[in-house]
N, C-alpha and C positions, 0 to 999 in steps of 0.2 A: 569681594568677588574672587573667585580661584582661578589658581593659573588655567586652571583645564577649561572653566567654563569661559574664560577670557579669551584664550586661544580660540575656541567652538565658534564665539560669537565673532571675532574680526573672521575669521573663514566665510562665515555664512554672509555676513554684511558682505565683505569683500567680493563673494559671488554674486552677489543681487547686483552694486555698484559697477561689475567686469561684464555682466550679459550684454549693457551700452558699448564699451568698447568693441567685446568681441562681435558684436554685429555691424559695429564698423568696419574693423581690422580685417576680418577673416576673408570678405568678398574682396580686396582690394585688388591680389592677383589675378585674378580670372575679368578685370575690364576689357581686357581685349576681345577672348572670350564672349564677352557678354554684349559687346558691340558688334562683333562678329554673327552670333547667333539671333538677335533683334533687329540685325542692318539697320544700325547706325554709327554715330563715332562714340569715340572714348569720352571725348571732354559732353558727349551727351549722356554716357553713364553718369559721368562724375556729379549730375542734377541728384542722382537718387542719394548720394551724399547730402545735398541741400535740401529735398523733401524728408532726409529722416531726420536732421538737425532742427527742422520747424517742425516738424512732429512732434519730438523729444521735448524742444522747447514749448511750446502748446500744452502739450500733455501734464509738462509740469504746473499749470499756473491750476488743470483741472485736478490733478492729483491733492495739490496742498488742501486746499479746506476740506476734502473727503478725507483724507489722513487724520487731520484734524477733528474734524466731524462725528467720520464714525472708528474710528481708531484706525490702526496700521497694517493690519490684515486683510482685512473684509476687501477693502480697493488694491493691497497691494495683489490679492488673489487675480482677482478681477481684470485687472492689467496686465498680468502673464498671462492669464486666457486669453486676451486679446493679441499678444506676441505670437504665443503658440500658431494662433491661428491664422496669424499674418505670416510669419515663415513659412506655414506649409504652403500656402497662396503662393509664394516669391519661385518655390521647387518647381510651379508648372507655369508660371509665369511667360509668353510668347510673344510681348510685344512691350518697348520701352516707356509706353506710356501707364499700363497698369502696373509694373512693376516700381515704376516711380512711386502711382499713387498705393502700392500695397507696403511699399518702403515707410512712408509717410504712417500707416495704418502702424505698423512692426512697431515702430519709435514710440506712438500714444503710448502702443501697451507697455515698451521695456522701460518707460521714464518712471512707470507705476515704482519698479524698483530701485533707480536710480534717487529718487526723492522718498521712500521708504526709509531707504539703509540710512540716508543723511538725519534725517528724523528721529531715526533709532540711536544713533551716534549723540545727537542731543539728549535721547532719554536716556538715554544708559550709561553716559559718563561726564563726571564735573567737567566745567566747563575747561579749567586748570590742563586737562587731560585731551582736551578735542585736536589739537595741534598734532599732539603725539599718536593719537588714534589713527586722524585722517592718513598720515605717515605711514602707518602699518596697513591700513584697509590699502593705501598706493602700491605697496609691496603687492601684496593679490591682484587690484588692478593692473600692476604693472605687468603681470605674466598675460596677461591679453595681448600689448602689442607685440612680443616675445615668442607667444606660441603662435595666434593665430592665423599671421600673417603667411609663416612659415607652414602649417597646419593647411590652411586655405591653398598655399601655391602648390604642395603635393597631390593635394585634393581635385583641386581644379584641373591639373595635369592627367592624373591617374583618371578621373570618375566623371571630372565634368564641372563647371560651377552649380548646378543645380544642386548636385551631394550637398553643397556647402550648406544651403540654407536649409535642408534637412538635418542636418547635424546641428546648428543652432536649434531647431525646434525640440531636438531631444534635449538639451542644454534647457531649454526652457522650462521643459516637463520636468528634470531634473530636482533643478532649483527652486521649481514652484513649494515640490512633494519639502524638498528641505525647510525650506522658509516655514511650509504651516505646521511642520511636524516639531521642527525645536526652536523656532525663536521664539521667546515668550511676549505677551503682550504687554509692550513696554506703555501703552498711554488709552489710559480710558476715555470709550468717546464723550465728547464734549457737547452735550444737546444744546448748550448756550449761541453755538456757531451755528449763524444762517448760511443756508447754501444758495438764498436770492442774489443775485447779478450785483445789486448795490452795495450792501453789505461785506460780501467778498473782494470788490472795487477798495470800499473804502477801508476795509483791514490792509490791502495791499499798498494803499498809499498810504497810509498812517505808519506801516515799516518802509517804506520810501524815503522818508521824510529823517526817517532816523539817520544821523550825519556819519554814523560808525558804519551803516549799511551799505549807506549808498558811497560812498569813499571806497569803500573795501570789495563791496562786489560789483562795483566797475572798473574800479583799478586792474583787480584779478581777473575777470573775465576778459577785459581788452586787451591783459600782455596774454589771456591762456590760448584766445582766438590766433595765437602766430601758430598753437599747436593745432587746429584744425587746418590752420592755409598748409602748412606741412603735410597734414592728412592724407588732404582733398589732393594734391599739388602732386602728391610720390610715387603713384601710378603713371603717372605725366614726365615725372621728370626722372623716374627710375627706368620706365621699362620703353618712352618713346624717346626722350633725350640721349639719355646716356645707353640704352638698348641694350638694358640686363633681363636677361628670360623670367618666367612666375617664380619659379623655386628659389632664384638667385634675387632676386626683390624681397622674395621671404624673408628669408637670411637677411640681409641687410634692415629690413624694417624692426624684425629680433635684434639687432646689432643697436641700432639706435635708442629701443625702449630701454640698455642700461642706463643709456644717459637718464633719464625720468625716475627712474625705479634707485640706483645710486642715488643720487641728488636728493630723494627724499627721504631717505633712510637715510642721507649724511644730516638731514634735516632735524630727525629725532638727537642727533646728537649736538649739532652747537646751539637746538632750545636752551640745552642745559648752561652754556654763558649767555646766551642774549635771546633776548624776549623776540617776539614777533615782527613787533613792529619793525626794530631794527633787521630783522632779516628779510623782511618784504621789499624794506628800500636797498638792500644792496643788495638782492638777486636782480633789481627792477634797472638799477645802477649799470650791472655787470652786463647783462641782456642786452641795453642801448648801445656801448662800448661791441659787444660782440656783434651785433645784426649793422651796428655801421658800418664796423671792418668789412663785413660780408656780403654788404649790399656794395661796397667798393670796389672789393675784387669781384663780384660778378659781372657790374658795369664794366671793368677795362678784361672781362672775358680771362684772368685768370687762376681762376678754378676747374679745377676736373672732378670725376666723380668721387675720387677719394678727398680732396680738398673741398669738396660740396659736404660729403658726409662728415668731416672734421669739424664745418663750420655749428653742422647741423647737432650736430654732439653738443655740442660747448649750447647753444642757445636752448636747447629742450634740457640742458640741466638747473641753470637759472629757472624755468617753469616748474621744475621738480621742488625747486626749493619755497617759491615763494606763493602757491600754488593751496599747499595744506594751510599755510598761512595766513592767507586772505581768508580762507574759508572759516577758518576758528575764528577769525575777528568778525567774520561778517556777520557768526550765528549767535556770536556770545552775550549781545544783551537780550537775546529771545531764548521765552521757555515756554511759555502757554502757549504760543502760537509758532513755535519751531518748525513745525508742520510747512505752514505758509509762508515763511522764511525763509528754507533753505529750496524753495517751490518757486519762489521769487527770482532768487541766486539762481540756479541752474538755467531757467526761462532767459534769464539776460546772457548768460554765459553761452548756452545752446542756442539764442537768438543770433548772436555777435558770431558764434561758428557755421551757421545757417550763410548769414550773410558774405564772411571771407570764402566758404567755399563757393560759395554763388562765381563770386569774385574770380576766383579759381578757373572756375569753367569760362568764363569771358574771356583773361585775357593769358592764362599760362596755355601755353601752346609748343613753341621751340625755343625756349628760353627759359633760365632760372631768374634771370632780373625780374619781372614782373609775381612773381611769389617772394623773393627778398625784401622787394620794396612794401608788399603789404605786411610784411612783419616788423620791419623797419618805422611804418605808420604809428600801427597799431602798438609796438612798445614804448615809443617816446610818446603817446596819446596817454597810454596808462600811467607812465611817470607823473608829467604834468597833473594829471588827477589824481595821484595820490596824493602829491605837495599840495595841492590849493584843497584838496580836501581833508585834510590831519590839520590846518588851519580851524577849519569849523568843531572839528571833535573838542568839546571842553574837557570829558574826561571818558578815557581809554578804557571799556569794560574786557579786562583781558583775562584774568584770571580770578581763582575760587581756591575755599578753604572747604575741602568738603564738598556740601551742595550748594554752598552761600557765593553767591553771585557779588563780586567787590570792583571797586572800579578802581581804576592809576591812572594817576597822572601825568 
């Protein structure tokens, strides 16, 4: 492969994978805004959070076997039509309960690309390579939380939050016309796949079952879940706690994304002395040591905003590190059915972030301890399962020579 067509391709994966964030990211400033113009509260926006995360996650378990099915196009099309057309619904949106359920509709369609890109990232590079891959596609995703935040709060300011989700639909349109015009068709469809209820059931539990799977993409999804209760949590605790304005929240949520965006680009570099494994358990190591300290000093109330964002730094770079990590181990012993694999992966990750922000909106209110503590949970949750699940793994399918799928011990 060439540098030029290498570079084209993490670009374009990178934007199909960033339209999820930035449809997250972008709306976050304008809650008030949005509570304001719907008459209701904040932490009742913050549900449209929870309805696009079960969306997304939903969306993924429908995307894998059509991926698979009829290849990577035809459904990835199909589900940015569906986006398109749920952003423009959100622009004229007048009351909190459609805009919830058209949130809910947006996610189906954008997971079409989120579980695309992953797919493609399986077809198009040794396995050897997916660690280092996902690392670079994080660079492009990582300018989502970077711009959009900051994009969204001038936006909101200047035009309105409505602008907002019209400018994702153009993003939509955008990305769609790129996707069909140069990514090539990395996986012929597979007419062998049934798309009956049981069949699809039971391929999904048959990779269930797999001990490297399910080790690795619950470990990952349960430490990556501290990154949603942050999400869900920082309109809350930026703009009502600490009472920083949209534009000045921007800035700060851009301030934070380097922790992630660092952290994984330092990621491509120590693969090259230690393999996965070991970097999964010592970002998972590090994370538990930093969300105790920080669940500490919340409880005895001495943190401030800039001590809140320090602690916040240090813990969203551990996610950065060990993040692309899980994910290469989680996809690496699947190839025929990669599709429904990393469809699987994302559904449990997007589930488990559905659920912390749920969590979010119940109990963060005038306090950071109550967002701590569920990071604090859920990190020492995903440790425990990594240790008693690398137990069961008899042997590690980590890396490739070539296209040849090898396993280690």
């Amino acid at each position: 492969m060439s540098r030029k067509r290498y570079i084209k391709l993490i670009l374009i994966l990178g934007s199909l994978t960033a339209l999820g964030p930035f449809s997250i990211d972008m709306y976050l400033p304008g809650f008030s805004g949005i509570a304001k113009d719907l008459n209701t509260t904040v932490a009742n926006v913050s549900m449209t959070l929870s309805s696009y995360f079960i969306g997304i996650s939903a969306g993924q378990l429908l995307y894998g076997p059509l991926l698979d099915r009829f290849g990577r196009k035809k459904p990835l099309f199909i589900g940015l039509l569906v986006y398109i057309l749920a952003s423009l619904g959100c622009v004229f949106v007048t009351d909190i309960d459609t805009f919830i359920g058209l949130r809910f509709i947006q996610a189906v369609g954008s997971c079409a690309a989120t579980v695309a890109s992953v797919s493609m990232v399986r077809d198009l590079f040794p396995v050897k390579d997916i660690p280092k891959v996902f690392s670079l596609l994080m660079l492009v995703v990582g300018l989502s939380p970077m711009l959009a935040p900051t994009i969204g709060g001038y936006v909101t300011a200047d035009y309105g939050w409505h602008t907002v989700f019209f400018i994702l639909m153009c993003m939509g349109i955008v990305i769609m016309i790129a996707a069909q015009l140069i990514l090539p068709n990395t996986y012929l469809p597979d007419t062998s796949i049934s798309l009956k209820p049981k069949p699809i059931i039971t391929n999904f539990i048959s990779i269930l079952k797999e001990p490297q799977f399910y080790t690795y993409a619950f470990a990952g999804a349960i430490a990556f879940s501290g990154l949603f209760t942050y999400v869900a949590a920082s309109p809350i605790l930026f703009m009502d706690i600490f009472k920083v304005d949209a534009k000045t929240y921007g800035w700060i949520f851009a301030f934070m994304s380097l922790s992630f965006i660092s952290a994984s680009q330092l990621n491509s570099l120590l693969l090259r002395k230690f393999n996965s494994e070991q970097m999964i358990f010592g970002a998972l190591i590090s994370q538990t040591f930093i969300v105790s300290l920080f669940l500490l000093l919340s409880v005895n109330d001495l943190l401030g905003l800039y001590g809140t964002i320090t602690m916040l730094f240090l813990f969203l770079a551990c996610l950065g590190i060990s993040n692309p990590n899980t994910a290469g181990l989680t996809l690496a012993p699947f190839a025929r059915n990669a599709g429904s694999a990393s469809a699987l992966m994302g559904a449990i990750q997007l589930g488990l972030g559905a659920f912390v922000s749920f969590l979010v909106g119940v109990f963060v209110h005038n306090s950071t301890v109550p967002m701590v503590a569920i990071m604090a949970v859920t990190t020492i949750l995903a440790l425990i399962i990594l240790i008693l699940g690398r137990k069961k793994i008899k042997k590690t399918i980590a890396i490739s020579s070539d296209d040849e799928i090898v396993t280690v011990h």
